[in-house]
VMD Tcl script that draws the C-alpha trace (Angstrom):
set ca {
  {2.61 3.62 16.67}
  {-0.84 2.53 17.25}
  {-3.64 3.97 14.39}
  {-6.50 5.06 16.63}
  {-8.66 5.01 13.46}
  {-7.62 1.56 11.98}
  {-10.95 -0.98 11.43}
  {-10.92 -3.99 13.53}
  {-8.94 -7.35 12.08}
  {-10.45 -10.87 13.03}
  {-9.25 -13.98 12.58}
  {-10.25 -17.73 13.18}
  {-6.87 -19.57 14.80}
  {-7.21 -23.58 13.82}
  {-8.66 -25.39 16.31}
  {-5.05 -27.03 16.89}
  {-3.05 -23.52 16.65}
  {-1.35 -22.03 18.97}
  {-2.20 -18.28 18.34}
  {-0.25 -15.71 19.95}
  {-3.91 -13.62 21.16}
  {-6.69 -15.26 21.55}
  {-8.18 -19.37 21.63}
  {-7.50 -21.50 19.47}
  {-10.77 -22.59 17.34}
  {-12.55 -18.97 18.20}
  {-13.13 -15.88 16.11}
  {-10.98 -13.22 17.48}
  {-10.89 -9.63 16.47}
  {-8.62 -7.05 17.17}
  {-7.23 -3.70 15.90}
  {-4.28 -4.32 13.31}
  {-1.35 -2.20 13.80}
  {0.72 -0.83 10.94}
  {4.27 0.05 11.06}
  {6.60 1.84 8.42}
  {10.07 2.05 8.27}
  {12.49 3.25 5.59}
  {15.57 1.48 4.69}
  {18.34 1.05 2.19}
  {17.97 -1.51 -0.47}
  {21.15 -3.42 0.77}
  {19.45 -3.20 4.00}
  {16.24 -4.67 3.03}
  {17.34 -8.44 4.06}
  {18.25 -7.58 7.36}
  {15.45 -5.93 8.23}
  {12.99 -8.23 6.83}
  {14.35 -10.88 9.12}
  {14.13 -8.50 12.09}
  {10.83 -7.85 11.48}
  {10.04 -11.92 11.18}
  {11.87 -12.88 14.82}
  {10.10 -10.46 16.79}
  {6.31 -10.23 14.59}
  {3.73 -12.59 16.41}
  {2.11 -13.58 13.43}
  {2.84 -17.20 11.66}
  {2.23 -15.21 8.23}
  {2.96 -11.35 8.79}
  {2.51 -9.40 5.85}
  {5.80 -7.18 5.19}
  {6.15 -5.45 2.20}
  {9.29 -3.45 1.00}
  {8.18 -0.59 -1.46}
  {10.87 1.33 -3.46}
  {10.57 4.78 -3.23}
  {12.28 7.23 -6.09}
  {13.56 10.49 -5.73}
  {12.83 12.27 -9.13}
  {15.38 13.28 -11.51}
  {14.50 17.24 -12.23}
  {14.60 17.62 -16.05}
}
mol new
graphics top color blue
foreach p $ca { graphics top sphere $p radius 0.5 }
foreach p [lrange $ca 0 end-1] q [lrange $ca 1 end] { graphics top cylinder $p $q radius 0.2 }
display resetview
């Protein structure tokens, strides 16, 4: 799902990269797109190389955040 409010992301692809949008040596800028999922822990592996195969970016950022349910008391 696309966040019609997220800021513009630019980035400047190597002059000898091959970027996945945009030209290689240019500044390119582009909304960023953030997705969240929720997983098992024993699932976490999997998905993170899910993610990886099908993400465009040569360094995605992917972060896996525990979430607790609290223990009434």
């Amino acid at each position: 799902m696309r966040n019609p409010g997220a800021a513009p992301q630019s980035w400047l692809p190597s002059p000898d990269a091959q970027p996945y949008d945009g030209t290689a040596g240019e500044l390119q800028t582009a909304p960023e797109v953030r997705v969240e999922s929720i997983c098992e822990q024993h699932q976490a592996a999997a998905v993170l190389k899910a993610v990886r195969a099908v993400h465009p970016y040569e360094e995605a950022v992917i972060n896996f955040l525990p979430i607790f349910e609290p223990v009434p008391g």
